[in-house]
N, CA, C and O atoms as a DFTB+ gen file, in Angstrom:
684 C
 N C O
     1  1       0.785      -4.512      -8.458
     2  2       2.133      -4.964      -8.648
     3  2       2.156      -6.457      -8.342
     4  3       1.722      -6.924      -7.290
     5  1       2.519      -6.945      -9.014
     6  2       2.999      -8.823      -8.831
     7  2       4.617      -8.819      -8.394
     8  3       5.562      -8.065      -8.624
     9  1       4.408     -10.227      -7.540
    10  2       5.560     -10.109      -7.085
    11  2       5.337     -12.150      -6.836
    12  3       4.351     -12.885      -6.769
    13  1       6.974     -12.394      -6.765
    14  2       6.852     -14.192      -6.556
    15  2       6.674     -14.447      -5.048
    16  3       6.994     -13.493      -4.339
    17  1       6.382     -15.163      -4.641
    18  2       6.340     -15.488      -3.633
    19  2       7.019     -15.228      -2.346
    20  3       6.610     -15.176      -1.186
    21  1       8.512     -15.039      -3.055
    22  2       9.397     -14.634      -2.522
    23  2       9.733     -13.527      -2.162
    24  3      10.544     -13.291      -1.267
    25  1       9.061     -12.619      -2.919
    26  2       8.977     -10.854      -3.138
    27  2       9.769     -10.703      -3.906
    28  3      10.526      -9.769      -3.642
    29  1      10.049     -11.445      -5.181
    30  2      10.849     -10.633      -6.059
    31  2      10.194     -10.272      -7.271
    32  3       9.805     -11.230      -7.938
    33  1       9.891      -8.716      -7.893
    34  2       9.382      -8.609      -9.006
    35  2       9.561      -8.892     -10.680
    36  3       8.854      -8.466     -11.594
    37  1      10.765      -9.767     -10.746
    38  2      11.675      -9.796     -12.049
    39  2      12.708     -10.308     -11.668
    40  3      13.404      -9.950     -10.718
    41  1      12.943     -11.550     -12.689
    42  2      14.327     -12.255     -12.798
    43  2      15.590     -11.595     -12.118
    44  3      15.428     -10.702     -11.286
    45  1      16.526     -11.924     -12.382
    46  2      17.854     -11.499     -11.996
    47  2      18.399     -10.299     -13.290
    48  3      19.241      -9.415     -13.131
    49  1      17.613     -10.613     -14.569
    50  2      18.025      -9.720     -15.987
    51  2      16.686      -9.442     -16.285
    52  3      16.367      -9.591     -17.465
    53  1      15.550      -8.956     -15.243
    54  2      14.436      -8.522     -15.529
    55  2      13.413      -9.230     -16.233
    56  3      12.702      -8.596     -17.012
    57  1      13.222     -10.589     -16.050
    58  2      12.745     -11.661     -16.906
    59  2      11.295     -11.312     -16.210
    60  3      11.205     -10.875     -15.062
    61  1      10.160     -11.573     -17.085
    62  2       9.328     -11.728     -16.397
    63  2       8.188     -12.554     -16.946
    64  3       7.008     -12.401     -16.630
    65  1       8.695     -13.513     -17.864
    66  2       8.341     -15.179     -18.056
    67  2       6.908     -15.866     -17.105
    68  3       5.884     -16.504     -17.351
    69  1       7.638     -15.242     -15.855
    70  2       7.204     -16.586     -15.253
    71  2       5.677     -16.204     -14.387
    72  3       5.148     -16.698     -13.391
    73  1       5.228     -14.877     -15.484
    74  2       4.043     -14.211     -14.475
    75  2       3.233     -14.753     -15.826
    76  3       2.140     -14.207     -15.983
    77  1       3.495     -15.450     -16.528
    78  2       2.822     -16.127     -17.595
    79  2       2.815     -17.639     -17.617
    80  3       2.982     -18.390     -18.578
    81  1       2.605     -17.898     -16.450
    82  2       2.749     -19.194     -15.910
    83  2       1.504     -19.645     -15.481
    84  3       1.255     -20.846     -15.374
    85  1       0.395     -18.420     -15.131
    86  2      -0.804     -18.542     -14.337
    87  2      -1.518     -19.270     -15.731
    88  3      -1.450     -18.820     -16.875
    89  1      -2.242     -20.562     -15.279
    90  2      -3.606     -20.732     -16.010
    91  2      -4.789     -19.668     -15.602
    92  3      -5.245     -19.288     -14.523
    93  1      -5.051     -19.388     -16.891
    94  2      -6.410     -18.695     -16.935
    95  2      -7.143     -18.460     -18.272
    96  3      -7.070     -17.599     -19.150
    97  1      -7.687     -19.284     -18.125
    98  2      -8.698     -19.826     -19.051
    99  2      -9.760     -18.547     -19.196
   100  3      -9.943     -18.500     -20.412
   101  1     -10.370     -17.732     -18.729
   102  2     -10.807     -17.102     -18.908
   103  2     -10.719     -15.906     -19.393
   104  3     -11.611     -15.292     -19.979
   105  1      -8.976     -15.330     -19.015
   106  2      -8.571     -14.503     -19.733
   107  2      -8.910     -13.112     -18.990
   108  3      -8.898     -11.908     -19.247
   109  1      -9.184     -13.874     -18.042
   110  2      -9.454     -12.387     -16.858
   111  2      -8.290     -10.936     -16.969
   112  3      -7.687     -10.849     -18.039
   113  1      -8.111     -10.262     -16.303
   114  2      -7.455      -9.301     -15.851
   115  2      -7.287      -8.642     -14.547
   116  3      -6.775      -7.568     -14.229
   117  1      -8.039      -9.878     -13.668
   118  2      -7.956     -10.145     -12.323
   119  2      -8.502      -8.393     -11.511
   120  3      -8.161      -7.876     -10.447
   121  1      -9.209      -8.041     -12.329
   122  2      -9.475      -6.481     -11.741
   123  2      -8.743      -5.021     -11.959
   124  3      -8.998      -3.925     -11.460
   125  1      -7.634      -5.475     -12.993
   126  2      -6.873      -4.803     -13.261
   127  2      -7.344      -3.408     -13.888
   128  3      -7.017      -2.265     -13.570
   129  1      -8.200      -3.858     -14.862
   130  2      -9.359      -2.354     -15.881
   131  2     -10.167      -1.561     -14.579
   132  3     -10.485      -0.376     -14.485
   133  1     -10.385      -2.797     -13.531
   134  2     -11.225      -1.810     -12.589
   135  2     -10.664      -0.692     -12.126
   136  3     -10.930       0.442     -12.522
   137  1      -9.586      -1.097     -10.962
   138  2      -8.705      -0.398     -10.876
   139  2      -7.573       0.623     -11.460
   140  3      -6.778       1.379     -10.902
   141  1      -7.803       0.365     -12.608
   142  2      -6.903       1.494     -13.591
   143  2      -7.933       2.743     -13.645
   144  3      -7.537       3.907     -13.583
   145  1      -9.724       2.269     -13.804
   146  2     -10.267       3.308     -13.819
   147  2     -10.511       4.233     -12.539
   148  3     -10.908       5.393     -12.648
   149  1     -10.329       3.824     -11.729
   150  2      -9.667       4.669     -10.452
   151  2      -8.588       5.915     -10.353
   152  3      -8.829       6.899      -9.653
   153  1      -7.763       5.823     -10.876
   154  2      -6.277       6.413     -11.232
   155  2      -6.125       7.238     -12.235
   156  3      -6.659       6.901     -13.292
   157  1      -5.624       8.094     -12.207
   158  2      -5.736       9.779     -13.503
   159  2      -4.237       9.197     -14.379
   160  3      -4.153       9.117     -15.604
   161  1      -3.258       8.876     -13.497
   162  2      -2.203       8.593     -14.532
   163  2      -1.591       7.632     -14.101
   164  3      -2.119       7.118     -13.115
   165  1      -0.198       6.942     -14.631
   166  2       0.379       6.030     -13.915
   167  2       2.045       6.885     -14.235
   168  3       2.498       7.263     -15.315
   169  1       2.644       6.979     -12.880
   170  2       4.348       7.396     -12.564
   171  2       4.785       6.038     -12.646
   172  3       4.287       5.102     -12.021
   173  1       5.785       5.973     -13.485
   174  2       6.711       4.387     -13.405
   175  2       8.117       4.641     -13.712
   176  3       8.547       5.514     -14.465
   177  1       8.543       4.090     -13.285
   178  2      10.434       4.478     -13.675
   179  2      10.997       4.070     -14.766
   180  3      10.403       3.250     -15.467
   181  1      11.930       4.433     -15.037
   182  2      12.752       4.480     -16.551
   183  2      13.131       2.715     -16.699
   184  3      13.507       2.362     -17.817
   185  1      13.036       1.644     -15.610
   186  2      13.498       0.578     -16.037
   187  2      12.081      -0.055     -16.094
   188  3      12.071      -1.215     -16.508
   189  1      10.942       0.461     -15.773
   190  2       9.939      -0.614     -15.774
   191  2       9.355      -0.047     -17.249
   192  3       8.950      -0.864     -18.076
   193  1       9.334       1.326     -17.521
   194  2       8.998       2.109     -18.640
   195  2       9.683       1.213     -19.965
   196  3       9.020       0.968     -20.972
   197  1      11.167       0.753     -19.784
   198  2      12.035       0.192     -20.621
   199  2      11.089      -1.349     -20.769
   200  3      11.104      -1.882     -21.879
   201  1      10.630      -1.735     -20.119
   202  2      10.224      -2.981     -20.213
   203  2       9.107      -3.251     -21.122
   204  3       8.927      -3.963     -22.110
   205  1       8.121      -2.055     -20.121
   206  2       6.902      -2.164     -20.819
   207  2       6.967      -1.877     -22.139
   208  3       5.974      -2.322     -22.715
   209  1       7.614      -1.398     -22.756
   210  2       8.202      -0.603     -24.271
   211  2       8.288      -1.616     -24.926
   212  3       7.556      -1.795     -25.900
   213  1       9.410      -2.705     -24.449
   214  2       9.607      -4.025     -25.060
   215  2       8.711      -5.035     -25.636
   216  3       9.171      -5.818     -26.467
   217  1       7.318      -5.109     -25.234
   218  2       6.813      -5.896     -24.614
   219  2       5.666      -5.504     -26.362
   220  3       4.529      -5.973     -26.307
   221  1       5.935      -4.942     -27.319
   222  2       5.731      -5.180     -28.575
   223  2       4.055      -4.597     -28.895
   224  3       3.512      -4.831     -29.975
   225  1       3.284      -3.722     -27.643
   226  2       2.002      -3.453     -27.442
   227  2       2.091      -2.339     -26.121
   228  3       3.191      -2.202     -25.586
   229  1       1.049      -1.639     -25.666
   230  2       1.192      -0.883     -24.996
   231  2      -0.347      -1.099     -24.302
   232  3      -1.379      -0.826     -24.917
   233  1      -0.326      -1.554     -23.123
   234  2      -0.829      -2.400     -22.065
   235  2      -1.531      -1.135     -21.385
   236  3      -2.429      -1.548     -20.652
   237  1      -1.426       0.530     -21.363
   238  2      -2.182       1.491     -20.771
   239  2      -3.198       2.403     -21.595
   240  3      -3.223       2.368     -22.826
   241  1      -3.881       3.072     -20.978
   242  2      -5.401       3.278     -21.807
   243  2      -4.566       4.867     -21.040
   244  3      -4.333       5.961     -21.553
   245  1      -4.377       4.484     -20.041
   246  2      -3.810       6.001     -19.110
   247  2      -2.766       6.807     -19.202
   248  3      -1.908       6.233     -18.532
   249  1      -2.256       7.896     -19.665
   250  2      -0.943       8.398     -19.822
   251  2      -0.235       8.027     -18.712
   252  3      -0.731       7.873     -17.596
   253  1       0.957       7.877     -19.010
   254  2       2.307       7.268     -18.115
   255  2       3.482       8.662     -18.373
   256  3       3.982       9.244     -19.336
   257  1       3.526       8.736     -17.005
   258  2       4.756       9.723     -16.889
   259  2       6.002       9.078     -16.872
   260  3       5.689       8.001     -17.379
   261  1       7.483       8.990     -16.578
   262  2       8.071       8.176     -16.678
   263  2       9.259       8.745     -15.861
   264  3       9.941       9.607     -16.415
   265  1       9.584       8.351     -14.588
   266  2      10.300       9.103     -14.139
   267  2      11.888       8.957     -13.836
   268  3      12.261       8.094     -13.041
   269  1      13.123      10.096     -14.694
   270  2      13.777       9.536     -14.841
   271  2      14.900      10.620     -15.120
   272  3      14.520      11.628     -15.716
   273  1      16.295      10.533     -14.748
   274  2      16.784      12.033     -14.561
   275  2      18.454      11.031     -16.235
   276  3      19.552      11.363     -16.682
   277  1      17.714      10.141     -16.373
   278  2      19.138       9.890     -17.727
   279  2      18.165       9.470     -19.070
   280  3      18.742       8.962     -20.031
   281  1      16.790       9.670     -19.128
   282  2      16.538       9.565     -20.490
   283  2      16.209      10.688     -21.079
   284  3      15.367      11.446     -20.598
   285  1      16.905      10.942     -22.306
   286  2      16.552      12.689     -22.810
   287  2      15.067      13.017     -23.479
   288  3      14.591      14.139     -23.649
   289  1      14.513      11.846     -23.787
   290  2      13.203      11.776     -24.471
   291  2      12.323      10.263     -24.472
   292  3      12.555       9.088     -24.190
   293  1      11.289      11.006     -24.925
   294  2      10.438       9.608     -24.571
   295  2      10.554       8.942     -26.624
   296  3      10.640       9.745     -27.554
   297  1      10.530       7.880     -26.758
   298  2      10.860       7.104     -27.893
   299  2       9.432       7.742     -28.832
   300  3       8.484       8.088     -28.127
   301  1       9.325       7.842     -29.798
   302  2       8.463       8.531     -31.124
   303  2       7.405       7.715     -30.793
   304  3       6.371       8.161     -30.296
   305  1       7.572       6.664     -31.009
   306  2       5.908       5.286     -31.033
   307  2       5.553       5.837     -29.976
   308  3       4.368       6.146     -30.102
   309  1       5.969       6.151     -28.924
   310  2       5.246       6.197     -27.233
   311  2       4.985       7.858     -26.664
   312  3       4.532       8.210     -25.575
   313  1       5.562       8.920     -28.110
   314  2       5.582      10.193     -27.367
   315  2       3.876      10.866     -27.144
   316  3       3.713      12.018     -26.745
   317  1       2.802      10.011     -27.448
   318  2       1.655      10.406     -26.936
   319  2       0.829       9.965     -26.511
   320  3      -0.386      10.162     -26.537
   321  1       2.077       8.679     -25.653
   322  2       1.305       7.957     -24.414
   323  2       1.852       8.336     -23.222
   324  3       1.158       8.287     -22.207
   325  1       3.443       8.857     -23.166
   326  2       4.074       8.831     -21.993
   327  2       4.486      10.183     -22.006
   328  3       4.005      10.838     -22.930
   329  1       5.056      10.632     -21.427
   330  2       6.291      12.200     -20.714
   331  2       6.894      11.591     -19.714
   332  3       6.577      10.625     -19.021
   333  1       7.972      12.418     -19.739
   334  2       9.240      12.200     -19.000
   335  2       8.987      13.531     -17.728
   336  3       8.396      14.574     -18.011
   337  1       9.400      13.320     -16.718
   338  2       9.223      14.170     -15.310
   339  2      10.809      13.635     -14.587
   340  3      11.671      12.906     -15.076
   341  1      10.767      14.199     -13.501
   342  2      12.054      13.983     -12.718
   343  2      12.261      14.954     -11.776
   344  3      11.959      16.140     -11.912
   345  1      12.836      14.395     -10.711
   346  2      12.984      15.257      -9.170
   347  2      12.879      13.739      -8.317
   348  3      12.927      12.520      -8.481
   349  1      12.717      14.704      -7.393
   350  2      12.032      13.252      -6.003
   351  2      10.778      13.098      -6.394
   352  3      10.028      13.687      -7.172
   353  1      10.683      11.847      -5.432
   354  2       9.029      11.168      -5.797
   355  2       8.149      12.158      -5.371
   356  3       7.042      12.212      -5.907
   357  1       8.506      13.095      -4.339
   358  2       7.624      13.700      -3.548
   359  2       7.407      15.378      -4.854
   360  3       6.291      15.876      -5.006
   361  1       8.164      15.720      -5.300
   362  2       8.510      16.697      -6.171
   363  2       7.581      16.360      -7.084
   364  3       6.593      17.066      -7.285
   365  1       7.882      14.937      -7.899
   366  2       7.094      14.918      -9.171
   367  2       5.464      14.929      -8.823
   368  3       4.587      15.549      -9.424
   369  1       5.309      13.933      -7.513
   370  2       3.566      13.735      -7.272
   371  2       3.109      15.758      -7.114
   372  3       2.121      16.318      -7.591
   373  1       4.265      16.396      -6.279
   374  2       3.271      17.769      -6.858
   375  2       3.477      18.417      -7.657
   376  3       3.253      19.585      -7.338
   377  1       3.849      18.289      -8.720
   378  2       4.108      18.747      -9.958
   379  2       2.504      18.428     -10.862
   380  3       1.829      19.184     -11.561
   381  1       2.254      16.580     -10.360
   382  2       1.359      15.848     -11.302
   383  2       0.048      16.695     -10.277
   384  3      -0.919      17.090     -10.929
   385  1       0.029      16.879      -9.207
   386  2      -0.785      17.104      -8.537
   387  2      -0.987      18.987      -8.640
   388  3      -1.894      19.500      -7.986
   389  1      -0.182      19.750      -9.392
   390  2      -0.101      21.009      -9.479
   391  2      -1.146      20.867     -11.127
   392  3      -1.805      21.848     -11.469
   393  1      -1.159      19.832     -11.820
   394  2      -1.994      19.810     -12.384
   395  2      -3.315      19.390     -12.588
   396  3      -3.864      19.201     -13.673
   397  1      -3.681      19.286     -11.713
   398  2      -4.742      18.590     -10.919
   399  2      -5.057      17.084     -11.253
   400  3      -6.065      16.564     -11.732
   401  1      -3.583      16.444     -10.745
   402  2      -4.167      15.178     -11.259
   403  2      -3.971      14.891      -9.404
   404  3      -3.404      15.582      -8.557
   405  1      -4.637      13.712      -9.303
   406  2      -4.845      13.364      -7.840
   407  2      -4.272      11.909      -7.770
   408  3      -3.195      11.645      -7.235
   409  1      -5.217      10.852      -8.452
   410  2      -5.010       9.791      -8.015
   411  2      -3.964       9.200      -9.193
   412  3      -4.195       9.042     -10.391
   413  1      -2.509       8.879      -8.297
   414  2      -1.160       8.121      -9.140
   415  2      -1.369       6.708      -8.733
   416  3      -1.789       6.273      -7.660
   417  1      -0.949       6.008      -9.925
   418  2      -0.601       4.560      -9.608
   419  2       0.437       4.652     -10.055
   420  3       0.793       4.951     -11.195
   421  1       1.195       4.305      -8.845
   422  2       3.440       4.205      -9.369
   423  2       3.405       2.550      -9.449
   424  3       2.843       1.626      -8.860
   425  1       4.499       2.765     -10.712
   426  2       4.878       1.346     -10.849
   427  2       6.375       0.988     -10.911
   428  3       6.979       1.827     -11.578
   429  1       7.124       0.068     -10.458
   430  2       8.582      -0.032     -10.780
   431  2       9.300      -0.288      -9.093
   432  3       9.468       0.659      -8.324
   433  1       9.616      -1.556      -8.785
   434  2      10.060      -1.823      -7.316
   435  2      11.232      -0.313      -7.322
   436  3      10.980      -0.051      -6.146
   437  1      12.109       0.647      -7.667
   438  2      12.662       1.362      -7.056
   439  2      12.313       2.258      -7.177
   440  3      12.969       3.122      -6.595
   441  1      11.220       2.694      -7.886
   442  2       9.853       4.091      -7.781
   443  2       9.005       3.599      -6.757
   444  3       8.265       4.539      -6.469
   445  1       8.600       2.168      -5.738
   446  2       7.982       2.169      -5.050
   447  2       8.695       2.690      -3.987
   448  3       8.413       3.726      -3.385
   449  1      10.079       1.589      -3.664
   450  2      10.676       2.048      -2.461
   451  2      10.901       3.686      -2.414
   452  3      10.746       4.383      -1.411
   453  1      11.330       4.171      -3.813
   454  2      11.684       5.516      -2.863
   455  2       9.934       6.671      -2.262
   456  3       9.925       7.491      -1.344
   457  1       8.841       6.325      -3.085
   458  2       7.509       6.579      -2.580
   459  2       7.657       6.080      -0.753
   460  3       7.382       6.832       0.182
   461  1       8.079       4.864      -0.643
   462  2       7.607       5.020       0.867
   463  2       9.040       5.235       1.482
   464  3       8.829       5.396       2.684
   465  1      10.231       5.306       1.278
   466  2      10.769       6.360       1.924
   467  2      10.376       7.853       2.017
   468  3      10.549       8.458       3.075
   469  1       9.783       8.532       0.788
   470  2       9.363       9.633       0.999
   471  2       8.085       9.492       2.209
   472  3       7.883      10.364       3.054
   473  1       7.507       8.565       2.125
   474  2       6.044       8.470       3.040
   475  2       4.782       9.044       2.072
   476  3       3.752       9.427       2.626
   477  1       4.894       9.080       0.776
   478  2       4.251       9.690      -0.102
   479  2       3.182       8.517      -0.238
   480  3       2.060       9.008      -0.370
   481  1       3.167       7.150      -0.249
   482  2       2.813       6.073      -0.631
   483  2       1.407       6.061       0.380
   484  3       1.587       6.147       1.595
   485  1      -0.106       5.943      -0.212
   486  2      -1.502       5.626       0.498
   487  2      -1.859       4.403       0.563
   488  3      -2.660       4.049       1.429
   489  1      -1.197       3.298      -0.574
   490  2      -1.649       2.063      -0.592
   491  2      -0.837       1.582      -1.263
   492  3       0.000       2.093      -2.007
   493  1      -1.144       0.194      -0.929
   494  2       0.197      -0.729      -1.829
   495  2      -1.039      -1.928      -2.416
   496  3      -2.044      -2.271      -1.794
   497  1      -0.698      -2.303      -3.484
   498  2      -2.089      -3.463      -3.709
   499  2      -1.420      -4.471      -4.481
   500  3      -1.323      -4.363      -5.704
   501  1      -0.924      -5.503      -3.806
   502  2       0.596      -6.548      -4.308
   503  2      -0.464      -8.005      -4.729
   504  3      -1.384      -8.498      -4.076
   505  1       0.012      -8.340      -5.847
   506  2      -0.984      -9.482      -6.260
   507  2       0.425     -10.915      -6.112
   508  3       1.183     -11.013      -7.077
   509  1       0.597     -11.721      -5.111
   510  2       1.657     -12.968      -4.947
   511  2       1.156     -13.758      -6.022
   512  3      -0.019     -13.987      -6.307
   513  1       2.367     -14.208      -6.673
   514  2       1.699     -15.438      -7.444
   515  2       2.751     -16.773      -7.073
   516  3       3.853     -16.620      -6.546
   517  1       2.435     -17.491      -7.283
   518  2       2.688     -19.211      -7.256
   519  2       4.140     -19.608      -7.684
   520  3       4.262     -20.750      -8.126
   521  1       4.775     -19.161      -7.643
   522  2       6.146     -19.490      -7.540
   523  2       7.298     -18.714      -6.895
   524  3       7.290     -17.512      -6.628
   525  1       8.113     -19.430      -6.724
   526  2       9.403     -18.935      -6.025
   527  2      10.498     -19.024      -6.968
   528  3      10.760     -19.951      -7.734
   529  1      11.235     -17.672      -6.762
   530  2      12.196     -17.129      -8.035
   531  2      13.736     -17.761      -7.234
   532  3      14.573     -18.585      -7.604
   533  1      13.611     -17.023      -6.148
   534  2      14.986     -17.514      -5.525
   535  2      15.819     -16.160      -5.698
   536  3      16.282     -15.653      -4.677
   537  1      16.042     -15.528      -6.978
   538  2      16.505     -14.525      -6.784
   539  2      15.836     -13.734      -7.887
   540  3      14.846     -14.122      -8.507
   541  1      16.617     -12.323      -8.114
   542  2      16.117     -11.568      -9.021
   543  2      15.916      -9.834      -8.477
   544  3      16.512      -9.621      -7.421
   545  1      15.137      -8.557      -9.083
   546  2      15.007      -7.944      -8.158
   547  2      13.767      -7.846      -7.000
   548  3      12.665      -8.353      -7.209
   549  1      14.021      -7.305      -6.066
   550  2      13.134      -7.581      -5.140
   551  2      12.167      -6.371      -5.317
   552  3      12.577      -5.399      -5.950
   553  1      10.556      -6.373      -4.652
   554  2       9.849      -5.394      -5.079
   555  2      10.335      -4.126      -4.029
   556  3      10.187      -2.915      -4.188
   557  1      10.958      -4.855      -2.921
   558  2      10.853      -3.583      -1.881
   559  2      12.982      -3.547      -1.673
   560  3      13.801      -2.629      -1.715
   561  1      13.041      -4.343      -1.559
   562  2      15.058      -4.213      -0.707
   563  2      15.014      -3.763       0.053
   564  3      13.967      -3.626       0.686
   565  1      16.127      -3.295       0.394
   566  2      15.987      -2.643       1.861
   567  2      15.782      -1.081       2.224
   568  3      16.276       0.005       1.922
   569  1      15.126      -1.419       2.757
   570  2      13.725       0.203       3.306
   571  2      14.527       0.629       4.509
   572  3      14.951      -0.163       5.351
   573  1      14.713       1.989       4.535
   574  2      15.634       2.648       5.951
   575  2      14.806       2.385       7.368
   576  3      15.194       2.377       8.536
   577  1      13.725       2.210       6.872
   578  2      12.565       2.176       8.395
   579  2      11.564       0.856       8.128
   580  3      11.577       0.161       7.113
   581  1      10.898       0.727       9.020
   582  2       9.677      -0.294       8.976
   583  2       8.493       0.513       8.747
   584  3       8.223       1.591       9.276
   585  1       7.861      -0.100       7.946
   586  2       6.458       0.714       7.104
   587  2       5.191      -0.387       7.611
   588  3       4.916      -1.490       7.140
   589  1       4.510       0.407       8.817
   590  2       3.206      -0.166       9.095
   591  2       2.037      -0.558       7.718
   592  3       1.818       0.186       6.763
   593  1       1.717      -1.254       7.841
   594  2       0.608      -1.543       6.819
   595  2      -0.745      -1.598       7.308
   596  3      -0.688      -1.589       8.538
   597  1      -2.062      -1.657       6.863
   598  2      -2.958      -2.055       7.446
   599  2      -4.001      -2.646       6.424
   600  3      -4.335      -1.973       5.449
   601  1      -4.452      -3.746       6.616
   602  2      -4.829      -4.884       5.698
   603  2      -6.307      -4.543       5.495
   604  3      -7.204      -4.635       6.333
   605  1      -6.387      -4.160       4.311
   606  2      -7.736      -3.706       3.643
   607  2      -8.560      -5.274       3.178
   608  3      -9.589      -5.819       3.577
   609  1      -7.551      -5.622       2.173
   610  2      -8.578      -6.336       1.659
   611  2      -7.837      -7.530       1.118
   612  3      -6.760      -7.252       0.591
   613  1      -8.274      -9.139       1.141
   614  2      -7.210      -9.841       0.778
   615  2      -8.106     -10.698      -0.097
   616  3      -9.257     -10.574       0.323
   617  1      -8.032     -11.887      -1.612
   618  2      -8.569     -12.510      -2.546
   619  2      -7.535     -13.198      -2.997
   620  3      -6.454     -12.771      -3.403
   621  1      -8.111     -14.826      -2.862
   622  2      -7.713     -15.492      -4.004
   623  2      -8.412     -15.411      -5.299
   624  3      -9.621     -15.415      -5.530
   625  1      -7.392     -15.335      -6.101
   626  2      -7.715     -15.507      -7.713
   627  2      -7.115     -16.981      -8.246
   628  3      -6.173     -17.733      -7.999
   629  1      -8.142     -16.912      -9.034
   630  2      -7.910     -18.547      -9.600
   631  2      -7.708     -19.630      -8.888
   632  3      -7.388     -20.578      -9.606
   633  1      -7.774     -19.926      -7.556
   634  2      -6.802     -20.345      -6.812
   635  2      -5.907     -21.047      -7.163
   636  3      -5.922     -22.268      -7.317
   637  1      -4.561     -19.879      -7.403
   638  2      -3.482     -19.688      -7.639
   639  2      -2.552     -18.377      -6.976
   640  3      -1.461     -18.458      -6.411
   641  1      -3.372     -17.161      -7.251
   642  2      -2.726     -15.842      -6.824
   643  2      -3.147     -15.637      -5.857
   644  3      -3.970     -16.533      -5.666
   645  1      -3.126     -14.742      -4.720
   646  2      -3.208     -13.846      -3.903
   647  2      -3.173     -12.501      -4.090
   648  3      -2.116     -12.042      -4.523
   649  1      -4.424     -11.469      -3.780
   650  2      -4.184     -10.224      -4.132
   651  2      -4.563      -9.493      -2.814
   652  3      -5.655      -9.436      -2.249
   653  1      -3.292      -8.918      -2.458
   654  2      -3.788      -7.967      -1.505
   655  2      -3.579      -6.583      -1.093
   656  3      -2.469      -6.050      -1.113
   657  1      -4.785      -5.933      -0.674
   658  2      -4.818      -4.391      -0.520
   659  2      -4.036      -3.908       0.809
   660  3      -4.203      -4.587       1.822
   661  1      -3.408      -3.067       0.852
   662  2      -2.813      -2.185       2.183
   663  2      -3.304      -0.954       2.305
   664  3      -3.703      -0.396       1.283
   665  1      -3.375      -0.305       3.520
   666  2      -3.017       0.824       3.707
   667  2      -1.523       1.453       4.102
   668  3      -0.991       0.859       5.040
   669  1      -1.002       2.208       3.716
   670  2       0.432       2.765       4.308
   671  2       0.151       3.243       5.580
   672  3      -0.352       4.354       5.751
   673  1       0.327       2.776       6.141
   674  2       0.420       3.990       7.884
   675  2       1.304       5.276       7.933
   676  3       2.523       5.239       7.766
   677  1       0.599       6.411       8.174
   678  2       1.577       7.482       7.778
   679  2       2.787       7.646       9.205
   680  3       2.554       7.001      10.228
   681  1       3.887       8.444       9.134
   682  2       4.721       8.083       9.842
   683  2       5.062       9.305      10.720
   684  3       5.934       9.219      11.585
């Protein structure tokens, strides 16, 4: 997950411009393919799902569930990349996990927060980049409790970004 400096993941109208700001000449993916091959599916919510849709290409190799209790269907171009699920976070992971899928990568700042309100959340792996938004939405808002972390692993990229690994501390 990228986030500005500030911790906000997206403009104020979901802009997200300005994560195309990084020089990179090389055209990396900053580890991104690595890590996807880690992960059986990706859970993301109906507004980050809306985005990625937009975005004129489809950026996953991995089926995407999409989790979301007001969309009645998943759009024709995307119905055999994604499915639609819904409940709590904790509901859907055993639903995905009743099918033996194990390892989720959730995406979408209010599919994260409610993961670590549930306490469902094993890791968080937040890549900062180089500017400050000022406003917009935030990746986390406000969390009912304080969520221990424990610092796995931290990298500059390009030097420009920051990418770093957590552990969730369970509660």
């Amino acid at each position: 997950m990228a986030q500005s400096l500030d911790g906000y993941i997206a403009g104020i109208n979901g802009e997200l411009d300005w994560l195309e700001n990084v020089v990179n000449p090389d055209g990396s993916d900053f580890g991104f393919s690595e890590f996807m091959s880690t992960v059986d599916v990706l859970l993301m919510g109906r507004n980050t799902f809306e985005k990625v849709a937009s975005f004129g290409f489809w950026p996953y190799k991995k089926h995407v569930y999409v989790a979301s209790s007001s969309l009645q269907s998943i759009p024709d171009e995307f119905a055999d990349k994604a499915s639609l699920i819904s409940g709590s976070v904790a509901v859907m992971l055993d639903k995905l996990s009743s099918q033996g899928i194990e390892s989720v990568y959730i995406d979408g700042g209010l599919l994260i927060q409610s993961a670590l309100r549930a306490n469902v959340l094993d890791e968080l792996t937040i890549t900062t980049m180089p500017i400050l938004l000022g406003s917009g939405i935030k990746l986390f808002g406000d969390l009912d409790n304080q969520v221990a972390l424990e610092l796995v692993h931290s990298e500059v990229l390009l030097n420009q970004m920051v990418k770093t690994r957590y552990l969730v501390a369970p509660t």
